[in-house]
C-alpha positions as CSV (number, residue, x, y, z in Angstrom):
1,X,57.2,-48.0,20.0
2,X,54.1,-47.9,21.8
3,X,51.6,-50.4,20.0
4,X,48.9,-47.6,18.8
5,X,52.1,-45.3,17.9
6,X,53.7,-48.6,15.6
7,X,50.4,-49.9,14.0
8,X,50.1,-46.0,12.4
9,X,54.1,-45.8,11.0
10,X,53.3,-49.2,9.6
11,X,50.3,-48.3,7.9
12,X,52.3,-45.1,6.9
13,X,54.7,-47.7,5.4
14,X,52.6,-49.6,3.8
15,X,51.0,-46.6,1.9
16,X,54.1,-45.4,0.7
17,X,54.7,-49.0,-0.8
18,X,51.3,-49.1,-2.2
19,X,51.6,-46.0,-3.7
20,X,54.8,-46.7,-4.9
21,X,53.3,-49.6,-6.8
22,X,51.0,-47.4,-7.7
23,X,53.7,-44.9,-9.5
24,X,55.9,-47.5,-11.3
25,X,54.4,-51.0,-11.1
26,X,55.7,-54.3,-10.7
27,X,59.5,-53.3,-11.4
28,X,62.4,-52.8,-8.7
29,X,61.4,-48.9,-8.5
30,X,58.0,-50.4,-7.2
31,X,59.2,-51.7,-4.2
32,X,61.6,-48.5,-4.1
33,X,64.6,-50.3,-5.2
34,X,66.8,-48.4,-8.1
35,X,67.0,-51.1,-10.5
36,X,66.6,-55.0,-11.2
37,X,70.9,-55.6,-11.4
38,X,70.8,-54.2,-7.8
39,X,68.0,-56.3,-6.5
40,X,69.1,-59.8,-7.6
41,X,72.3,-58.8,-6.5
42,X,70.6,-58.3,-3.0
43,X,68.4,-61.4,-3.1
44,X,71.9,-63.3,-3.7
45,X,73.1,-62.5,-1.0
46,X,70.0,-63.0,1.1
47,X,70.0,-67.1,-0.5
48,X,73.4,-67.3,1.3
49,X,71.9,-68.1,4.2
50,X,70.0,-71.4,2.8
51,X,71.9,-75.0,2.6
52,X,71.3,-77.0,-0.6
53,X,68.7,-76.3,-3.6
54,X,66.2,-78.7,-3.7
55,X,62.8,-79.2,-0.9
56,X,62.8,-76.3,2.0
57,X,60.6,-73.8,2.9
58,X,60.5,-69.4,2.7
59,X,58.5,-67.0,4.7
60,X,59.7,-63.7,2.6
61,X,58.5,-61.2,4.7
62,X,57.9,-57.7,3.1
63,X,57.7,-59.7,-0.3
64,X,56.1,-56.9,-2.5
65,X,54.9,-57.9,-5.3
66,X,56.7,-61.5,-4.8
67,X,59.9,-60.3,-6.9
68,X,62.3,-62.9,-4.6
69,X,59.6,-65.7,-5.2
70,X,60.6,-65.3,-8.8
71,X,64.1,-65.1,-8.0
72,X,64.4,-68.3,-5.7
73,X,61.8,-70.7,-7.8
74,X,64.4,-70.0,-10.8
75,X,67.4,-71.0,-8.7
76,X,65.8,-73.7,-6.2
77,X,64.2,-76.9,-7.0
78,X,60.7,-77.4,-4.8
79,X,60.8,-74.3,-2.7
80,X,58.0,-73.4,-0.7
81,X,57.0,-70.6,-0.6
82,X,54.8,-67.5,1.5
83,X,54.9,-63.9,0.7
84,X,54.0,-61.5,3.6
85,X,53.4,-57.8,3.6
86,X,51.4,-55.3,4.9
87,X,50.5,-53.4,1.8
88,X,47.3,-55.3,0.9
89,X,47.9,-53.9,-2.8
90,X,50.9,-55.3,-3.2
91,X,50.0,-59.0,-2.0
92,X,46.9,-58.3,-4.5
93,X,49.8,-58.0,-7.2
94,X,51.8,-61.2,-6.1
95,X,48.5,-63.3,-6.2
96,X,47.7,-62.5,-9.7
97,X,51.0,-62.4,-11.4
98,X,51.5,-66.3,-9.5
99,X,48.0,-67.0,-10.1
100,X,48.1,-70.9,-10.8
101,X,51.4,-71.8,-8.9
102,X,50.7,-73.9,-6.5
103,X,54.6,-73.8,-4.7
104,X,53.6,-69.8,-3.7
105,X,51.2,-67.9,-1.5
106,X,50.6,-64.3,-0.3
107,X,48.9,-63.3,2.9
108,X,48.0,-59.7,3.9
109,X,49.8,-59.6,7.7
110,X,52.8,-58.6,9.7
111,X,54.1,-61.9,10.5
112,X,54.5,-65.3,9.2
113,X,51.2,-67.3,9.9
114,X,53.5,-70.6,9.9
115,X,57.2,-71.5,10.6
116,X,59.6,-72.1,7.8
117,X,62.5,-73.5,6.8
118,X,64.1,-70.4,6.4
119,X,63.1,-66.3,6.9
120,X,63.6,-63.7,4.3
121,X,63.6,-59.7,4.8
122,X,64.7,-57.2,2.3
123,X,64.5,-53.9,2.5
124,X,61.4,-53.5,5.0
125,X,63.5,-51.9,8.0
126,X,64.8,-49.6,5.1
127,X,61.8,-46.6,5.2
128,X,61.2,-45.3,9.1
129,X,59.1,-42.6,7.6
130,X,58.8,-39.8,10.6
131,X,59.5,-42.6,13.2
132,X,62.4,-41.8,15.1
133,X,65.6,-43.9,15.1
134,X,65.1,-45.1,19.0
135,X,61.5,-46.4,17.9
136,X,62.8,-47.9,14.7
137,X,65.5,-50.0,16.2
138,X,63.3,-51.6,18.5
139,X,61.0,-52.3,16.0
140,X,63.3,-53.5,14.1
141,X,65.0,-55.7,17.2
142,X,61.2,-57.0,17.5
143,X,60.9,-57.9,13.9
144,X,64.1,-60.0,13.9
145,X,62.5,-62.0,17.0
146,X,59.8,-62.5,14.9
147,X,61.9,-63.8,11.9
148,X,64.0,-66.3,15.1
149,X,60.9,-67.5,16.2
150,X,59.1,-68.5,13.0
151,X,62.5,-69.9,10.9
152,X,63.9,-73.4,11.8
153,X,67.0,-73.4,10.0
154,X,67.8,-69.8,9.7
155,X,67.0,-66.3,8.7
156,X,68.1,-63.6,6.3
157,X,67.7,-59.5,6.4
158,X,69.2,-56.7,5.2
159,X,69.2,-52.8,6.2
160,X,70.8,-49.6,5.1
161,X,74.5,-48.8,6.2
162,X,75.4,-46.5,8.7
163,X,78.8,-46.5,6.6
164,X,77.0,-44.6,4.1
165,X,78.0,-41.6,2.1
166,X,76.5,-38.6,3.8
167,X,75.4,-36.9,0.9
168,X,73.4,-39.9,-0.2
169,X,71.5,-40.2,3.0
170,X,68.1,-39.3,3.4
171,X,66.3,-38.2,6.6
172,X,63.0,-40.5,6.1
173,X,65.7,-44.1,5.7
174,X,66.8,-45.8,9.0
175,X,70.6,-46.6,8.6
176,X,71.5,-49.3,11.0
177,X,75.1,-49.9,12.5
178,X,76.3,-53.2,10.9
179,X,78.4,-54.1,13.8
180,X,75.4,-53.8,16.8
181,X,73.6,-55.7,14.4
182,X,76.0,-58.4,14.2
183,X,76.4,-58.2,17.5
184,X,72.6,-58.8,18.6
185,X,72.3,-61.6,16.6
186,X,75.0,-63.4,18.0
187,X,74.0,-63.0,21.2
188,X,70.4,-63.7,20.6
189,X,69.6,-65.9,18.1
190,X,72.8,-68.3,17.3
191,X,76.5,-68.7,17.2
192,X,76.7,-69.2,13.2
193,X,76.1,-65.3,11.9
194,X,77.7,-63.8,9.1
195,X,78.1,-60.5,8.4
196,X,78.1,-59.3,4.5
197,X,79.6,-56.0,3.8
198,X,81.7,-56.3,0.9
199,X,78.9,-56.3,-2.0
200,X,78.9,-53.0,-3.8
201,X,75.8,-51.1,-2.4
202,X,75.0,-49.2,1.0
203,X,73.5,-51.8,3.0
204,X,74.4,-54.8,4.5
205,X,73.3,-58.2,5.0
206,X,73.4,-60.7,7.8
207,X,73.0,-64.3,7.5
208,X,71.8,-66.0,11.1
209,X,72.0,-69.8,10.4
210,X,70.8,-72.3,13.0
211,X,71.6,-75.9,11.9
């Protein structure tokens, strides 16, 4: 994905979020997710991936609104927390809804602007938009390099199933093969990855832990 050619899908992706905020608010069908069962049932399997409860750090990239800040805080003693994501709207949401906490912050960006304990991303390689699935991929590939380089201990992420029902797909999600998935992360980024297929909805999750 040429540079120029990446900055506009993500702006395109980050419009559809905002205006998806826009639509329904801070609820699960604001960050296009169906419902709130569904998305704590994500996020648990997304905190597979961190070791113990108590004093580590989050980047949550794609964080929305800051629905997984909520999620972990009530779960994890002294987490740490920065949200990240693109949709300036949405970080505008997070900062006023955790106005006052000072274990959370939201930054407008692509990226983490600090290394963490541990990396978060749900759902953002989810919505390709009119990129192609070539162009997506890499992005994504990039985006988990990203998420290697800026996590000491690990990282978390989840995408849409290639597995999936075919009547249930839609031509604007990217639905990525679990196994090459797997099988990049292995290779790339450590020799402790897990693979979570076995949870009830059309995605997966893989957990890349590195100490």
């Amino acid at each position: 994905m040429a540079d120029a050619g990446k900055q506009d899908v993500l702006e395109a992706v980050a419009q559809y979020y905002s205006s998806k905020l826009a639509e329904h608010g801070q609820s699960p069908r604001g960050v296009d997710w169906n419902g709130e069962e569904s998305q704590f049932h994500r996020f648990a399997q997304l905190s597979k991936v961190i070791v113990g409860t108590a004093d580590f750090s989050v980047n949550d990239l794609g964080c929305g609104y800051g629905s997984y800040f909520d999620y972990i805080r009530n779960t994890c003693e002294h987490v740490r927390y920065t949200g990240i994501d693109l949709s300036a709207d949405m970080i505008a949401a997070a900062r006023q809804r955790f106005a006052g906490n000072d274990n959370g912050r939201f930054v407008v960006a692509g990226e983490p602007d600090t290394i963490a304990d541990y990396g978060i991303a749900s759902g953002i390689f989810n919505v390709r938009l009119d990129g192609g699935d070539e162009v997506w991929h890499a992005h994504i590939l990039k985006t988990l390099d990203m998420l290697d380089k800026t996590s000491r201990r690990g990282f978390a992420f989840n995408c849409l199933t290639s597995y999936s029902d075919a009547d249930r797909m839609r031509d604007y999600l990217y639905y990525a093969n679990p196994g090459a998935m797997f099988d990049h992360c292995k290779r790339n980024y450590s020799r402790d990855v897990a693979l979570l297929h076995d949870y009830g909805l059309y995605e997966f999750t893989i957990l890349v832990r590195k100490s």
